[in-house]
C-alpha positions as CSV (number, residue, x, y, z in Angstrom):
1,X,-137.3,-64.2,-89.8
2,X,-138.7,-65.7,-86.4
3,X,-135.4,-64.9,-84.9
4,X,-134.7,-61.6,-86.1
5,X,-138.0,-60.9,-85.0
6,X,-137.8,-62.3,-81.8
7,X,-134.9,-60.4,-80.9
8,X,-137.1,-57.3,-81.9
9,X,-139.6,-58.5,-79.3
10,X,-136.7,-59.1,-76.4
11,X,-135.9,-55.7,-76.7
12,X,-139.7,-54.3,-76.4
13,X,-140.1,-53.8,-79.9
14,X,-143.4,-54.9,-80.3
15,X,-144.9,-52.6,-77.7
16,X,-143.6,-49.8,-79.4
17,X,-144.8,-51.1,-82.6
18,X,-148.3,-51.7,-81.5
19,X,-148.4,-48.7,-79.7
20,X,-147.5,-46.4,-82.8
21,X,-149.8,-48.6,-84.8
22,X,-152.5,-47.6,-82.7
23,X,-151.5,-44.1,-83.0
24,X,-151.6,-44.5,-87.0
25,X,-154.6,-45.4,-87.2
26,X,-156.1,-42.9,-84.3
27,X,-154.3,-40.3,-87.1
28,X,-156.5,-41.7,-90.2
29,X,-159.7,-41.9,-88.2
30,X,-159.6,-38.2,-86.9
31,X,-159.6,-36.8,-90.8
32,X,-162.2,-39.5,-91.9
33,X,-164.7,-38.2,-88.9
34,X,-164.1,-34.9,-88.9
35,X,-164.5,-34.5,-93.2
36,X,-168.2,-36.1,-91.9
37,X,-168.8,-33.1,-88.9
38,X,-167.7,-30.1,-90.6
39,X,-167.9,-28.3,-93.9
40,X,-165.3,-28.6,-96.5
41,X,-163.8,-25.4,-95.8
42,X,-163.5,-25.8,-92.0
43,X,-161.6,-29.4,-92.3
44,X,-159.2,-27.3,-95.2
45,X,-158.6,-24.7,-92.5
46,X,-157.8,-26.9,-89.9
47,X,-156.0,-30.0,-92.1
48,X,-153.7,-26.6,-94.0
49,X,-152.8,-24.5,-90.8
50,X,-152.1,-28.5,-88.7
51,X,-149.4,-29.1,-91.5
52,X,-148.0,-25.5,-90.9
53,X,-147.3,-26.9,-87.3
54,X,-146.6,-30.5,-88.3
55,X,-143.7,-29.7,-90.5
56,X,-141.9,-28.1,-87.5
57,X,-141.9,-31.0,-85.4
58,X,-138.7,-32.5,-85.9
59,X,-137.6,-28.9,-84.3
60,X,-139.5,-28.8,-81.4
61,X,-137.2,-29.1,-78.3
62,X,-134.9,-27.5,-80.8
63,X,-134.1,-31.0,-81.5
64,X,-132.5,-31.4,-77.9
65,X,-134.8,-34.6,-77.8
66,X,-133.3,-36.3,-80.9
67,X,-130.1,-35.4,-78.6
68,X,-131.3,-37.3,-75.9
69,X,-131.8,-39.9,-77.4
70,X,-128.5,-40.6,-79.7
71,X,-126.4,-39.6,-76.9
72,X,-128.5,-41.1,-73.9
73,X,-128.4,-44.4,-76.3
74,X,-124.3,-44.7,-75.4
75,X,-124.8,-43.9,-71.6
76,X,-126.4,-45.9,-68.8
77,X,-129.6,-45.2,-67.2
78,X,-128.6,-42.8,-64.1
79,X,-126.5,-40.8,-66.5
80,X,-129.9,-40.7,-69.0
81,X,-132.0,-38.9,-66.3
82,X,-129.0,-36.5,-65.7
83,X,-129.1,-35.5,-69.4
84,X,-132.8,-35.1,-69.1
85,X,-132.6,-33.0,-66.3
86,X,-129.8,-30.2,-67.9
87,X,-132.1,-30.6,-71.3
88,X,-135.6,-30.6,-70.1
89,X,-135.4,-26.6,-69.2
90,X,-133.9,-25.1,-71.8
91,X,-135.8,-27.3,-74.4
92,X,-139.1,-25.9,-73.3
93,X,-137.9,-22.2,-73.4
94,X,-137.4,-23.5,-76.8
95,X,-140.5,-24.5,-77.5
96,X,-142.1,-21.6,-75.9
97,X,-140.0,-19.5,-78.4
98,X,-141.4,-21.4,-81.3
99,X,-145.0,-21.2,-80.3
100,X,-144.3,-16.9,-79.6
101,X,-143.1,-16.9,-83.0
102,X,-145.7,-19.0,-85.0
103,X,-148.3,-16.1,-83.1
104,X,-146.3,-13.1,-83.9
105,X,-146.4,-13.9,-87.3
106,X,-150.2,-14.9,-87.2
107,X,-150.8,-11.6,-85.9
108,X,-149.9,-10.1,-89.0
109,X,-152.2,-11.9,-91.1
110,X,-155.3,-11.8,-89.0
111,X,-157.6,-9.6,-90.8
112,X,-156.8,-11.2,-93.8
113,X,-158.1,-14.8,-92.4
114,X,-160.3,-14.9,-89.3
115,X,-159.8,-18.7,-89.2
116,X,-156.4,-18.2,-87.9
117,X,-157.7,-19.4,-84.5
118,X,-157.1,-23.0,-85.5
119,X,-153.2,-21.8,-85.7
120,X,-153.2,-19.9,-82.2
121,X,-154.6,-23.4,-81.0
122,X,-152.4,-25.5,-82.7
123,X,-149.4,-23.7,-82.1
124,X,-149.7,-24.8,-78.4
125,X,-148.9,-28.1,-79.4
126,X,-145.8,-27.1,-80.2
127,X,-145.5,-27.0,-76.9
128,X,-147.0,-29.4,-75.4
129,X,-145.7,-32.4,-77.8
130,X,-142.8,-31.2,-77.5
131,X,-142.6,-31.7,-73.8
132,X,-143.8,-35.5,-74.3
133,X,-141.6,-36.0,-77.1
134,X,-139.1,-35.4,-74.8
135,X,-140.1,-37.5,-72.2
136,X,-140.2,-40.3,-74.6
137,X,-137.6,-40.1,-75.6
138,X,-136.1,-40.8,-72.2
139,X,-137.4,-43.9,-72.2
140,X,-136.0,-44.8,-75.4
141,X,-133.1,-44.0,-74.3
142,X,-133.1,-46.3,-71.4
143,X,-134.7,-49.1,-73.9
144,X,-137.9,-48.9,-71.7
145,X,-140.1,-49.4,-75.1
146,X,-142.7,-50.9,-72.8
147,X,-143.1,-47.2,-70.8
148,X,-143.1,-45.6,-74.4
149,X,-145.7,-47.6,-75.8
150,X,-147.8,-47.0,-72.6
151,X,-147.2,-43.5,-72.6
152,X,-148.2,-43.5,-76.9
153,X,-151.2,-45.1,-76.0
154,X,-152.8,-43.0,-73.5
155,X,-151.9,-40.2,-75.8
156,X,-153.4,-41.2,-78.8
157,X,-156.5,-42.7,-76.8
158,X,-157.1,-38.9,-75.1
159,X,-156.4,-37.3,-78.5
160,X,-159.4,-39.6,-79.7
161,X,-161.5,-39.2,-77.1
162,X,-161.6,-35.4,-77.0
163,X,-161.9,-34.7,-80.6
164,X,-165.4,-36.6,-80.1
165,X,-166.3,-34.9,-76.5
166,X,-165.3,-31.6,-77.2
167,X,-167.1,-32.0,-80.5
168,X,-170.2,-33.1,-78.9
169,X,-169.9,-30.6,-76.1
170,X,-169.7,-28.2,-79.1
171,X,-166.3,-26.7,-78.5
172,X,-165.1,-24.6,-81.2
173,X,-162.0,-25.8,-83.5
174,X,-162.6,-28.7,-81.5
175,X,-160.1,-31.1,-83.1
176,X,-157.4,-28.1,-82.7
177,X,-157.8,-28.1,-79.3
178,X,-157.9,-32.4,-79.0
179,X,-154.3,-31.9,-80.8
180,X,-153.4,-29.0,-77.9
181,X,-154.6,-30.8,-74.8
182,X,-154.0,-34.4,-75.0
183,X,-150.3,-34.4,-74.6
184,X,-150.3,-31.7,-71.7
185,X,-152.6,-34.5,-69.8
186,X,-150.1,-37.1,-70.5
187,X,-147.3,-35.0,-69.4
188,X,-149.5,-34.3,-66.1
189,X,-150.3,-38.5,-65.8
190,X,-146.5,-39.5,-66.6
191,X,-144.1,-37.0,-65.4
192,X,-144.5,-36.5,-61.7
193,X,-143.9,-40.3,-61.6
194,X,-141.1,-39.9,-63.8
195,X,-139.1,-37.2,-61.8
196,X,-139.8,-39.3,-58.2
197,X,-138.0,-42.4,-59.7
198,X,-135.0,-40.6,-61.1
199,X,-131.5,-41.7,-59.6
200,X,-129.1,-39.0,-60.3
201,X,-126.5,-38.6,-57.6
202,X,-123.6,-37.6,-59.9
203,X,-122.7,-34.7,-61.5
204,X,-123.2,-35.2,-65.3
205,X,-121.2,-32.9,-67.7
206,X,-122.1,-32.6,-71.3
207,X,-120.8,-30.7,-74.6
208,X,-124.0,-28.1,-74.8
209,X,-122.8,-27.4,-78.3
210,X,-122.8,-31.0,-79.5
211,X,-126.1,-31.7,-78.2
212,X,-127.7,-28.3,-79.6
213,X,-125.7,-28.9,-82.6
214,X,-126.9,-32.6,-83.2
215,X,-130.5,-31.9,-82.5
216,X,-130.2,-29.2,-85.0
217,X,-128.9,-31.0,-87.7
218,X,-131.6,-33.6,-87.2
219,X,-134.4,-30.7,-86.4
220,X,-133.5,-29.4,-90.5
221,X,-133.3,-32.7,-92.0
222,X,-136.3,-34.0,-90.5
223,X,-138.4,-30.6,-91.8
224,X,-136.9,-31.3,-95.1
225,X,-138.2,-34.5,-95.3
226,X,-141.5,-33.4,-94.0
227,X,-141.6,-30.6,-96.5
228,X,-140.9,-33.8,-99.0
229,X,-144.1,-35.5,-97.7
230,X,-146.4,-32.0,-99.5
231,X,-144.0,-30.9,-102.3
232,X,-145.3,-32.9,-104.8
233,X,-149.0,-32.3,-103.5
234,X,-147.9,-28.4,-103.6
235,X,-146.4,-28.3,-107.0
236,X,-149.4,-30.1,-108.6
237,X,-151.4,-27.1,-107.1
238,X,-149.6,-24.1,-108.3
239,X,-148.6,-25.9,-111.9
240,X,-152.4,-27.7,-112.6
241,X,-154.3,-25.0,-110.8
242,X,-156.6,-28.1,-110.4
243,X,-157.5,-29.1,-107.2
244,X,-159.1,-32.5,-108.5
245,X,-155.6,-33.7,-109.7
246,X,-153.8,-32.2,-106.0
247,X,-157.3,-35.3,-104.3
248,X,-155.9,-37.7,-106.6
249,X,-152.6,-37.7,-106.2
250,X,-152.8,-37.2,-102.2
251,X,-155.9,-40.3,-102.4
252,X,-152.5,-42.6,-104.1
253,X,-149.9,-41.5,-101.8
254,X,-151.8,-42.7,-98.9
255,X,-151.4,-46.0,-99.7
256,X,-147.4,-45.9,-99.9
257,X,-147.4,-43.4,-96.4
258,X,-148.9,-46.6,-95.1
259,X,-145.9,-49.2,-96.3
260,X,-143.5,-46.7,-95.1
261,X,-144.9,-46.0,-92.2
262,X,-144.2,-49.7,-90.8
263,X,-140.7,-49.4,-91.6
264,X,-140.3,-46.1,-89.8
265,X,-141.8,-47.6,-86.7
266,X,-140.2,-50.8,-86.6
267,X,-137.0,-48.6,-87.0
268,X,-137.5,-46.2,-84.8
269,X,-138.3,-48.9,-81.7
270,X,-134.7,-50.7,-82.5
271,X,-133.0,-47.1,-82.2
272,X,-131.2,-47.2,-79.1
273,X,-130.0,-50.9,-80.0
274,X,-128.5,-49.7,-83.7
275,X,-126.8,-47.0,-81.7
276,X,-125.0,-49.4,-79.8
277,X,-124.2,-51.6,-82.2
278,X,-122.1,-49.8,-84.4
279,X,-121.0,-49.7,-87.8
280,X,-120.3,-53.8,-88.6
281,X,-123.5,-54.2,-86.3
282,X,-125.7,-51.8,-88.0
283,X,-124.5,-53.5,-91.3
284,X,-125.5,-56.7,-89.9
285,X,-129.3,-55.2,-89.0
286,X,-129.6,-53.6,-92.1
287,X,-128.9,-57.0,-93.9
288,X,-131.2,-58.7,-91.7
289,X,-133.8,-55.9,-91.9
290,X,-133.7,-56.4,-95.9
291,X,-134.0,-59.9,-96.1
292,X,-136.6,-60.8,-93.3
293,X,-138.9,-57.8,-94.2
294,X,-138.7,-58.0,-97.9
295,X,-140.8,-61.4,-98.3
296,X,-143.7,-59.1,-96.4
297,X,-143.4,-55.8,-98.0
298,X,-143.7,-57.5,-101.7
299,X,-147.0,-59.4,-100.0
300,X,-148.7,-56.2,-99.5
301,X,-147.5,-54.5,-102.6
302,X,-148.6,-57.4,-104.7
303,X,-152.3,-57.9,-103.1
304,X,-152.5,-54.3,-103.0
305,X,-151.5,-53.5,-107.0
306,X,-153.0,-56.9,-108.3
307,X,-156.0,-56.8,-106.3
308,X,-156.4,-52.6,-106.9
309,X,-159.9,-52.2,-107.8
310,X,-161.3,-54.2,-104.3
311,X,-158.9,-52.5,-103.0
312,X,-159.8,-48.8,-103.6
313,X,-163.7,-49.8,-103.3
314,X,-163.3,-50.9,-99.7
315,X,-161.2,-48.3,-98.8
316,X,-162.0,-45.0,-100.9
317,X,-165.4,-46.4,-102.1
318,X,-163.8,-45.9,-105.5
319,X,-162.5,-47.8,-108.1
320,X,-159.1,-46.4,-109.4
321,X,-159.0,-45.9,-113.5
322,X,-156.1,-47.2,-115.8
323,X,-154.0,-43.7,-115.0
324,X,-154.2,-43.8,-111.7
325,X,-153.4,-47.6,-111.4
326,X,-149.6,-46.1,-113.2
327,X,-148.9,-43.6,-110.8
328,X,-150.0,-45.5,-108.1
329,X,-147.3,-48.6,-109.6
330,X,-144.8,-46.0,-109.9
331,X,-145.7,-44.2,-106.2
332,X,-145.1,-48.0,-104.9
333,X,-141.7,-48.6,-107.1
334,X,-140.3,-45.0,-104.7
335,X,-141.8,-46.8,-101.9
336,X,-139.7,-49.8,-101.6
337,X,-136.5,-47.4,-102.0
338,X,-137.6,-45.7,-98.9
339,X,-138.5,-49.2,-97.7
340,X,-134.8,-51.0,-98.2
341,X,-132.5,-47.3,-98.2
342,X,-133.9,-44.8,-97.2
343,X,-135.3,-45.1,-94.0
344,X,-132.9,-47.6,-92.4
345,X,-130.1,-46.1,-94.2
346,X,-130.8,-42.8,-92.5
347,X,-131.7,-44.3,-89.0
348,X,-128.2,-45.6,-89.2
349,X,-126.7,-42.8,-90.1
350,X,-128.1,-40.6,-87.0
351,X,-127.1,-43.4,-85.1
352,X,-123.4,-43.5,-85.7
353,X,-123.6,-39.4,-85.6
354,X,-123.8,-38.7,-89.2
355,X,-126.7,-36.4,-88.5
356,X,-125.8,-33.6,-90.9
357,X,-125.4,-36.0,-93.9
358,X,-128.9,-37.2,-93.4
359,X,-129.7,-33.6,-93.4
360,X,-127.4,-32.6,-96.9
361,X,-129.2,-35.8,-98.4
362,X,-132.7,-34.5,-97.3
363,X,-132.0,-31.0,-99.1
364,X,-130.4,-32.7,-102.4
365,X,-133.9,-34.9,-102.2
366,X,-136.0,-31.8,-101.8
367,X,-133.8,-29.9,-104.6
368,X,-134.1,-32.5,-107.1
369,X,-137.9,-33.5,-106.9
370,X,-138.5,-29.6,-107.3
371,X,-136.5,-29.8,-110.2
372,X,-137.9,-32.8,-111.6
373,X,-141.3,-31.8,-111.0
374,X,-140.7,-28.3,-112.9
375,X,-139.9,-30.8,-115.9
376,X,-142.4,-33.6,-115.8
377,X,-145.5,-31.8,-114.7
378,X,-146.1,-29.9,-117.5
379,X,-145.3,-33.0,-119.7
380,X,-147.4,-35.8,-117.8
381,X,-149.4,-34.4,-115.3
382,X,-149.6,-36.0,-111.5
383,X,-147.6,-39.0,-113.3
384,X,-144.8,-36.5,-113.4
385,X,-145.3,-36.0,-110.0
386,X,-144.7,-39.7,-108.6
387,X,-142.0,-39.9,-111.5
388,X,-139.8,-36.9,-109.8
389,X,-140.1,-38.6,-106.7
390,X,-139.1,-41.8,-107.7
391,X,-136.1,-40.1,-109.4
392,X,-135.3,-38.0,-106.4
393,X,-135.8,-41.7,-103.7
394,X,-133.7,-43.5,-106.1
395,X,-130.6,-41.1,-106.4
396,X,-130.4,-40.0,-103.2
397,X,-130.4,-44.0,-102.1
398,X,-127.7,-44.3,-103.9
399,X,-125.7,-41.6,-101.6
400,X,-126.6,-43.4,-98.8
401,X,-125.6,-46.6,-99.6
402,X,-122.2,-44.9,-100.8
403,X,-121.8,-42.9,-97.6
404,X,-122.2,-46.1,-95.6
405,X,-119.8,-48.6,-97.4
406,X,-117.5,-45.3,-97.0
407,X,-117.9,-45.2,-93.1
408,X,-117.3,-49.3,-92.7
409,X,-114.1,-48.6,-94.7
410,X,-112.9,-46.0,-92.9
411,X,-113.9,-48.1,-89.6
């Protein structure tokens, strides 16, 4: 483990992962403050039309900075800022596009609701995250994880500070407007700087339709998998019609997001070096990733199960019943698929340009846990609920291993 990570480090891993841990937990604090400033019904508004906007972020760009980064991953650094400067135009006419369209179909619905402000605000972070994901992704591109992490930082430390100053300064749909403003003020700090240092004295030429076609394929299969992350939450709703059993089961999903979501990070900050490692490399990770991380993850799963009831009293200020503890057991067994497969199966597979496979598997995923969940709901309640996805982790694991071993045997 000390050399694998080690070598994580060298490549400025660790900044990145710091820096998107910080952000993960600027992400739980918001929702914890703002359930304490508002009513009820304002935090519902806000939390329901913010994952309206959230699901389209793998799109934003139109994906042209998921392009950036696979294909700016294979070049070297002055051909990088080329690419970012034939992408960077026609990626926020994109966004623009996006952000006109979310408002046009607002309009339509505005007497209806008259808290669809929170969306008009929102919907200019399309926009403006959009812009910095790009930028980001330049530097991940060039393996500057050190610039990234600074750059995640100062956003997440703006996005916390003005949800509490506009709150204070009595702004309203304060935390919509946090969300809307802090990346523009990163993009004003970082990219001035950005454009004077770029060395880009040849002409670059790229395949348009490869890049848009890439990013696209990534842009569905990443709003598949975000519409994964609510499905289950979703189909509770409409099949229970009970909005205590929709808390519960989005009170025990937390707790796997959180597992999960240091796998994605860790992943995500050796991108550009899985890209250029290729397939027998990227075998090699993913063996290394498994064993050196598996010691840790069955750590936290075991203090977390075993040790349950402290656990939910420190951090829900609740103690979870027999049930829950189940689901919750079963929600942590379709963890450690997404764990060992899923996620650095899938990382792998946009690496090596396999894009639209990770995109097919997304829809299968999605397809089956709606199936599953139209069987086992009725039957056993939110338990059906973690069951279908379970199901729905473990066979669609299965096609990604498959799909791999495939690839290395046709390399």
């Amino acid at each position: 483990m000390t050399s694998f990570i080690r070598g994580f480090a060298k490549r400025g891993g660790g900044a990145f992962f710091l820096s998107s841990v910080f952000g993960k937990i600027i992400s739980i604090l918001i929702p914890l403050s703002m359930i304490r400033m508002v009513s009820l019904n304002e935090y519902g508004n806000f939390e329901f039309y913010k994952s309206v906007v959230f699901i389209l972020i793998p799109f934003y760009c139109l994906g042209l900075h998921e392009a950036l980064l696979k294909f700016g991953s294979e070049r070297n650094n002055e051909e990088v800022a080329g690419i970012f400067k034939i992408l960077f135009v026609p990626s926020l006419i994109f966004s623009i596009l996006i952000f006109a369209l979310i408002n046009f179909a607002a309009f339509f619905f505005r007497e209806k609701n008259i808290f669809l402000d929170n969306l008009g605000i929102l919907s200019i972070y399309v926009i403006t995250n959009g812009m910095l994901l790009f930028i980001l992704n330049y530097f991940r591109a060039i393996k500057d994880n050190n610039v990234y992490a600074a750059i995640t930082f100062s956003n997440s430390s703006l996005l916390i500070f003005l949800f509490f100053l506009f709150f204070v300064i009595e702004i309203e749909y304060f935390a919509a407007w946090a969300y809307a403003v802090s990346p523009l003020i990163c993009i004003a700090l970082f990219l001035p700087g950005l454009l004077r240092n770029f060395t880009c004295e040849k002409s670059i030429n790229i395949e348009m339709v490869g890049f848009v076609k890439y990013g696209m394929f990534v842009g569905f299969g990443g709003i598949a998998s975000q519409l994964a992350l609510v499905l289950d939450a979703i189909m509770i709703g409409v099949m229970l019609k009970d909005d205590a059993s929709v808390g519960i089961y989005r009170m025990l999903s937390i707790v796997p997001s959180l597992i999960l979501f240091f796998s994605s990070v860790f992943l995500k900050s050796d991108f550009a070096h899985i890209v250029s490692s290729g397939i027998y490399g990227s075998m090699d990770y993913l063996k290394s990733f498994i064993i050196n991380m598996a010691p840790l993850y069955f750590f936290v799963v075991f203090l977390i199960f075993f040790f349950r009831d402290e656990f939910s009293s420190i951090v829900f200020d609740r103690v979870f019943s027999e049930d829950e503890g189940v689901i919750l057991a079963v929600l942590l067994l379709g963890s450690a698929f997404s764990f060992f497969i899923r996620i650095p199966c899938g990382n792998i597979l946009n690496a090596l340009g396999y894009a639209k496979f990770n995109v097919n598997n997304a829809l299968i995923a999605l397809l089956f846990n709606i199936i599953f969940n139209v069987v086992l709901i009725p039957v056993y309640g939110i338990l059906g609920a973690a069951l279908s996805t379970l199901l729905s982790l473990a066979l669609t694991s299965i096609l990604q291993i498959v799909k791999i071993k495939k690839i290395r045997g046709l390399a």
